[in-house]
C-alpha atoms as a printed R data frame, in Angstrom:
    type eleno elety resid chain resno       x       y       z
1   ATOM     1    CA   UNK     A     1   0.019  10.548  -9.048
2   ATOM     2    CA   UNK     A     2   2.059  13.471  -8.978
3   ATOM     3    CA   UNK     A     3   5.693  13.049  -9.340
4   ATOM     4    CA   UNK     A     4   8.199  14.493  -7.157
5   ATOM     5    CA   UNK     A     5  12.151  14.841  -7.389
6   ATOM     6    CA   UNK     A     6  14.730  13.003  -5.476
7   ATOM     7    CA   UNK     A     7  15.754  16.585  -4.037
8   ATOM     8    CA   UNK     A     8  11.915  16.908  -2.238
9   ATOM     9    CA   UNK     A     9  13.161  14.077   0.440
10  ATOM    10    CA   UNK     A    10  16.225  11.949   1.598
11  ATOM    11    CA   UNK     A    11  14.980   9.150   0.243
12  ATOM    12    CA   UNK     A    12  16.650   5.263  -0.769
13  ATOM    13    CA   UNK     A    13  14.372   5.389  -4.367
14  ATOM    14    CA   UNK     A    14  15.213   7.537  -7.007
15  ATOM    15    CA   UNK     A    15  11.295   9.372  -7.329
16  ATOM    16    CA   UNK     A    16   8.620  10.006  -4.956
17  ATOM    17    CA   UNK     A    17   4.972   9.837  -6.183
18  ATOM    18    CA   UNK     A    18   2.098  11.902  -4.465
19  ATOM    19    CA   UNK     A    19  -0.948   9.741  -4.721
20  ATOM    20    CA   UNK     A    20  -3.856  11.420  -6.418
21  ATOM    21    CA   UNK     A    21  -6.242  10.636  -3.709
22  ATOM    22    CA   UNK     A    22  -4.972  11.432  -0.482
23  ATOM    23    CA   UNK     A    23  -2.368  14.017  -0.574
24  ATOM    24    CA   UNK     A    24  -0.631  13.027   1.994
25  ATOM    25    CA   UNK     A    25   0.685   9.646   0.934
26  ATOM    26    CA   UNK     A    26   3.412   8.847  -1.040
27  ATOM    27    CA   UNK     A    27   4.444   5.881  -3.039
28  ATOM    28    CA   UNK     A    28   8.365   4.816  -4.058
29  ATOM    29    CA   UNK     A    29   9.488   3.756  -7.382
30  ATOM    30    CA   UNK     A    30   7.785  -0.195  -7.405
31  ATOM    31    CA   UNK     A    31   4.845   0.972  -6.159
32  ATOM    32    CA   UNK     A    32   3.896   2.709  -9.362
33  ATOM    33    CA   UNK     A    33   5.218   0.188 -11.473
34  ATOM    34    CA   UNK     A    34   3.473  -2.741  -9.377
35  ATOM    35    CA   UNK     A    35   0.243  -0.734  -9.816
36  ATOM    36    CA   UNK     A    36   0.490  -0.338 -13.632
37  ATOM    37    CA   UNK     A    37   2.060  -3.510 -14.308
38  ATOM    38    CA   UNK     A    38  -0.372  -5.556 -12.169
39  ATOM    39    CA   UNK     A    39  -3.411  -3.758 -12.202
40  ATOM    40    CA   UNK     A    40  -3.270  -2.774  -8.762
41  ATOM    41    CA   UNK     A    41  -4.615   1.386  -9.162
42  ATOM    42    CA   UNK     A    42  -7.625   0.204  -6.894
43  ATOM    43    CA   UNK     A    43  -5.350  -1.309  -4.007
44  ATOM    44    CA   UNK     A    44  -3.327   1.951  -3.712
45  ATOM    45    CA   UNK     A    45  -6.906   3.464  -3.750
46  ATOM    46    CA   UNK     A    46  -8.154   1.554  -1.129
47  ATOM    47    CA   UNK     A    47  -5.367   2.441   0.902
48  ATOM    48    CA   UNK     A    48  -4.808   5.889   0.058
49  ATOM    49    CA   UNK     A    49  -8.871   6.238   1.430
50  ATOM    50    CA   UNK     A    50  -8.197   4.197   4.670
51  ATOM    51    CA   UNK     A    51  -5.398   6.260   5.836
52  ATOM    52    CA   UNK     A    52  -8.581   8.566   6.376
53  ATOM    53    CA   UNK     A    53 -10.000   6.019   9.403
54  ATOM    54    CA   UNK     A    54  -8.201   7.729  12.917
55  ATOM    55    CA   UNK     A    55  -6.665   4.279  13.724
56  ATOM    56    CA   UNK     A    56  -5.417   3.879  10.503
57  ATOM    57    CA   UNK     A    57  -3.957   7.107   9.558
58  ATOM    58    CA   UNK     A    58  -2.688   7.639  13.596
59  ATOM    59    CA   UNK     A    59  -0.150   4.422  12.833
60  ATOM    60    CA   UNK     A    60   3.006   5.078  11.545
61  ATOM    61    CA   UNK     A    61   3.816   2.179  10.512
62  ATOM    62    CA   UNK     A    62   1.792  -0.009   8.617
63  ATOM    63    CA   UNK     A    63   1.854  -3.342   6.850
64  ATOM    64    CA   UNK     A    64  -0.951  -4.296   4.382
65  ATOM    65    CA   UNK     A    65  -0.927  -7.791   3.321
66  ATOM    66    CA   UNK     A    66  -3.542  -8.329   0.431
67  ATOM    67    CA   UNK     A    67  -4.041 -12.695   0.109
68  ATOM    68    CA   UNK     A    68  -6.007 -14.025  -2.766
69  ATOM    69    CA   UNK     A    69  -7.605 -17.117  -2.746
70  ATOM    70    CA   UNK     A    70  -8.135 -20.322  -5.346
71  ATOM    71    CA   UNK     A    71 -11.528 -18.170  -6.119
72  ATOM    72    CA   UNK     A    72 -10.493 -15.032  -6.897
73  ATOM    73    CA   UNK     A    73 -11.843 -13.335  -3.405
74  ATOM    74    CA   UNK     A    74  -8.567 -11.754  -1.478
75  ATOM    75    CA   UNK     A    75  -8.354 -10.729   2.303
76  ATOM    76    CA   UNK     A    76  -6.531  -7.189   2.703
77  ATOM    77    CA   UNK     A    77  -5.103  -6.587   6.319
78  ATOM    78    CA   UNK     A    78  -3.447  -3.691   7.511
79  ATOM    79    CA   UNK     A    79  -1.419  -4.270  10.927
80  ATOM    80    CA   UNK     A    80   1.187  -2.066  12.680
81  ATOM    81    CA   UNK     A    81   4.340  -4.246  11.709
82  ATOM    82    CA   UNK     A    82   5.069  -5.281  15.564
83  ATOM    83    CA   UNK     A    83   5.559  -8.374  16.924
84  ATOM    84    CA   UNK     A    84   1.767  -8.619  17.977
85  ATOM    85    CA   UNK     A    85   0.628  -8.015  14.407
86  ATOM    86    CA   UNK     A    86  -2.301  -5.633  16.296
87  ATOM    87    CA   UNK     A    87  -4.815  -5.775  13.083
88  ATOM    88    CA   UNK     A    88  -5.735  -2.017  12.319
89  ATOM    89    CA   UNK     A    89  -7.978  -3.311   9.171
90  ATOM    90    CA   UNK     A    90  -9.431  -6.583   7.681
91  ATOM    91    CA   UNK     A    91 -11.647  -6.602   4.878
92  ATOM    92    CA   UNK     A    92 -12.941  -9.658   2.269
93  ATOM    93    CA   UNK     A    93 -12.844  -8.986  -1.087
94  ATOM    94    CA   UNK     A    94 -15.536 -10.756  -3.432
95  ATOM    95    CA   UNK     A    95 -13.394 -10.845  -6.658
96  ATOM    96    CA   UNK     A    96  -9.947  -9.634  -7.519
97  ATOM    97    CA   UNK     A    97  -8.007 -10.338 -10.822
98  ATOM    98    CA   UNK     A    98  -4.527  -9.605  -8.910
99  ATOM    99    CA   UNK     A    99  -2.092 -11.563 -10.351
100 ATOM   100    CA   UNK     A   100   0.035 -12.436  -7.503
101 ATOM   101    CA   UNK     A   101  -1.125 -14.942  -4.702
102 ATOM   102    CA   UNK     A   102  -0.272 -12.799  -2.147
103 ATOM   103    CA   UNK     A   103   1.606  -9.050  -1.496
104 ATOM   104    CA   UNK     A   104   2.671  -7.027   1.060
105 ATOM   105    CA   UNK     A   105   2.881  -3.246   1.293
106 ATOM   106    CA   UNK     A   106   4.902  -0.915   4.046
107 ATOM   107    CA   UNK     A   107   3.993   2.107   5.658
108 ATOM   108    CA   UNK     A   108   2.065   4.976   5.283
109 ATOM   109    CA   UNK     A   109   4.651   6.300   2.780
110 ATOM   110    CA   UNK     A   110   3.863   3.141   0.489
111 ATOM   111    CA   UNK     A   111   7.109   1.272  -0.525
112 ATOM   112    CA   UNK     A   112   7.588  -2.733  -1.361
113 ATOM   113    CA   UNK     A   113   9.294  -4.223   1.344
114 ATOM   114    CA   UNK     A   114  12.331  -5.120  -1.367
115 ATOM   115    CA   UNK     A   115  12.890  -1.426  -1.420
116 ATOM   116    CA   UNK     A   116  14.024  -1.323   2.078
């Protein structure tokens, strides 16, 4: 991830981070810090790549919701945030060590919804 300066956008976090992958995305301040702390590189990964699929990368918004179950397999959905929840993604995942039971991501520019 490249870092960026507060000065490169208006912005409500302190540093913007260019993801490594897709050049187009960028991450706020938890992002980074969720992905180090919790081991979570891949899921930025798998995003980053997705915004690559027309549907995906056409929505402006999005909200990716990654649920992991008793076993250690997770769900990842990406919808467009509206009312209807219209699912732009779903995918099963056979094995995750994620530590949380469940997250959720906003947006195409990647920030944690408590950084709203």
């Amino acid at each position: 991830m490249t870092k960026l300066t507060p000065g490169d956008l208006a912005t409500g976090t302190a540093e913007w981070y260019r993801d490594g992958l897709n050049r187009h995305m960028l991450y706020t301040d938890g992002v980074p810090y969720l992905a180090e702390k919790d081991g979570a590189y891949w899921l930025l990964d798998k995003i980053a790549c997705l915004q690559l699929e027309p549907k995906i990368g056409a929505e402006e918004f999005q909200v990716w919701r990654l649920q992991v179950m008793d076993n250690r397999s997770a769900r990842l959905v990406c919808d467009d945030g509206n009312a209807t929840d219209a699912v732009l993604h779903s995918e099963d995942i056979d094995f995750t060590d994620f530590p949380l039971d469940d997250i959720a991501i906003w947006g195409n520019v990647i920030l944690l919804p408590s950084e709203h």
